[in-house]
ZADODO-176272 format. One line per field, with one value per residue (C-alpha): chain; residue number from 1; x, z, y. Coordinates in pm, 1 decimal, m for minus. Layout:
BEGIN
chaine [A / ...]
num [NUM / ...]
x [X / ...]
z [Z / ...]
y [Y / ...]
// end
This chain:
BEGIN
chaine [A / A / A / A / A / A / A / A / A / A / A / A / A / A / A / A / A / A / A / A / A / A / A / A / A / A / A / A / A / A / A / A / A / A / A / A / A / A / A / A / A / A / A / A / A / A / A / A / A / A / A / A / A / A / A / A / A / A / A / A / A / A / A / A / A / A / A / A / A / A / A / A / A / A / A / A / A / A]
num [1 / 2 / 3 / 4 / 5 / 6 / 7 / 8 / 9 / 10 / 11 / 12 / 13 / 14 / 15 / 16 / 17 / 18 / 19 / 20 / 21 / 22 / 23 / 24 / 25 / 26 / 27 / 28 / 29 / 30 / 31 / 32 / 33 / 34 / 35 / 36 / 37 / 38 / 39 / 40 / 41 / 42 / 43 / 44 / 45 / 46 / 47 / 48 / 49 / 50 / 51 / 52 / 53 / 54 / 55 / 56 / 57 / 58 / 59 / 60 / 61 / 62 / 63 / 64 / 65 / 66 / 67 / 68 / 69 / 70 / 71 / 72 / 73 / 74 / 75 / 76 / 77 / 78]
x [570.0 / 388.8 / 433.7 / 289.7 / m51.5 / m94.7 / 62.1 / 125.5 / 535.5 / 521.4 / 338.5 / 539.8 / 757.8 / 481.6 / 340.2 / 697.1 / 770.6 / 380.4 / 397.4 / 773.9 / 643.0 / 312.9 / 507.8 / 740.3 / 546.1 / 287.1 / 663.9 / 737.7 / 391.4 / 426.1 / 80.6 / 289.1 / 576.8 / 927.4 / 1039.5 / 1159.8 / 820.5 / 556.8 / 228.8 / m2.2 / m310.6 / m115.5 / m14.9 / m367.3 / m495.9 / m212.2 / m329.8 / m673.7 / m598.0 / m425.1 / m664.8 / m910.0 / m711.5 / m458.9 / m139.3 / 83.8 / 297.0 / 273.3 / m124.1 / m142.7 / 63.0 / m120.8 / m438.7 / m319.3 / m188.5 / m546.8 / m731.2 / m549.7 / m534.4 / m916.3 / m959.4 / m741.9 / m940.0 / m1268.2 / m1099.6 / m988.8 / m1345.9 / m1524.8]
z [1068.7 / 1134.2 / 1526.1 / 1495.2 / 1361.5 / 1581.6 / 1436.9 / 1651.1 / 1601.2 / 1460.6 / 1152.5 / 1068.2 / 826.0 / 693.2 / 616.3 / 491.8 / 258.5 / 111.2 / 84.6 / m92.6 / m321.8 / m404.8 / m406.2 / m672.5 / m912.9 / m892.4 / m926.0 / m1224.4 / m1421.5 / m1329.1 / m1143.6 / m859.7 / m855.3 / m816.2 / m496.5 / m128.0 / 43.4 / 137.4 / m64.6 / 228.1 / 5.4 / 2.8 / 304.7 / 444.4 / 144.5 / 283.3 / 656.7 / 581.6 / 382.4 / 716.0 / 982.1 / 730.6 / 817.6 / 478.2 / 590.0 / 277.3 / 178.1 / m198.1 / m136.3 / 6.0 / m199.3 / m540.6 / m352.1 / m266.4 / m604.9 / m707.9 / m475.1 / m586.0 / m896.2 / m892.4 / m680.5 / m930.0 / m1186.2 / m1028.1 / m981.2 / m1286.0 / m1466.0 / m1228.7]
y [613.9 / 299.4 / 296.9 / 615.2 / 456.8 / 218.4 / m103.8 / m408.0 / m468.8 / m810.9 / m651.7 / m373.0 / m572.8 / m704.8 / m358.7 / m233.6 / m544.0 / m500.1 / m140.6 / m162.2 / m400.6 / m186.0 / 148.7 / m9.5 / m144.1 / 167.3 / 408.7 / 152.4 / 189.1 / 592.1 / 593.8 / 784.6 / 968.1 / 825.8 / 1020.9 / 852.4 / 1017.4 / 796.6 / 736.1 / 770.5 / 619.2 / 326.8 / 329.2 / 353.5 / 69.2 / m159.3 / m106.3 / m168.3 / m490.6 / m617.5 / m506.1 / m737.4 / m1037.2 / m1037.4 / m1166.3 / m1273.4 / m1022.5 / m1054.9 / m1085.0 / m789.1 / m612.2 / m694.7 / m652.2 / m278.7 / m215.9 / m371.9 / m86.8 / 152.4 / 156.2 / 130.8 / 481.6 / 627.1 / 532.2 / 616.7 / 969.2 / 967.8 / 958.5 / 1121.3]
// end
């Protein structure tokens, strides 16, 4: 999934261990669904966040969650 994108190797855990931590809370609140299939507007949040130089883990994960839970919400009224 994340070779397939592009990703240099020595940040695909990071991605995975941001993205796991996103994907779970955002399961938890119910803003998406609880299945094993990848949120791919996460995904793509989480990616972004790192090609702009975020590099903590539990940064970037809250700053994901942060994003999107903003689009949704933007979505969501308009």
């Amino acid at each position: 999934m994340l070779v397939e994108r592009g990703l240099q190797a020595m940040n695909v855990e990071l991605v995975s261990d941001a993205y796991a931590i996103a994907a779970n809370y955002l399961r938890r609140s119910g803003a998406i669904p609880d299945t094993l299939v990848t949120n791919e507007r996460l995904l793509e949040i989480v990616i972004q966040l790192l090609q702009h130089r975020e590099f903590n883990k539990i940064r970037l994960a809250n700053k994901a969650i942060a994003r999107f839970e903003a689009q949704s919400g933007a979505r969501a009224v308009a």
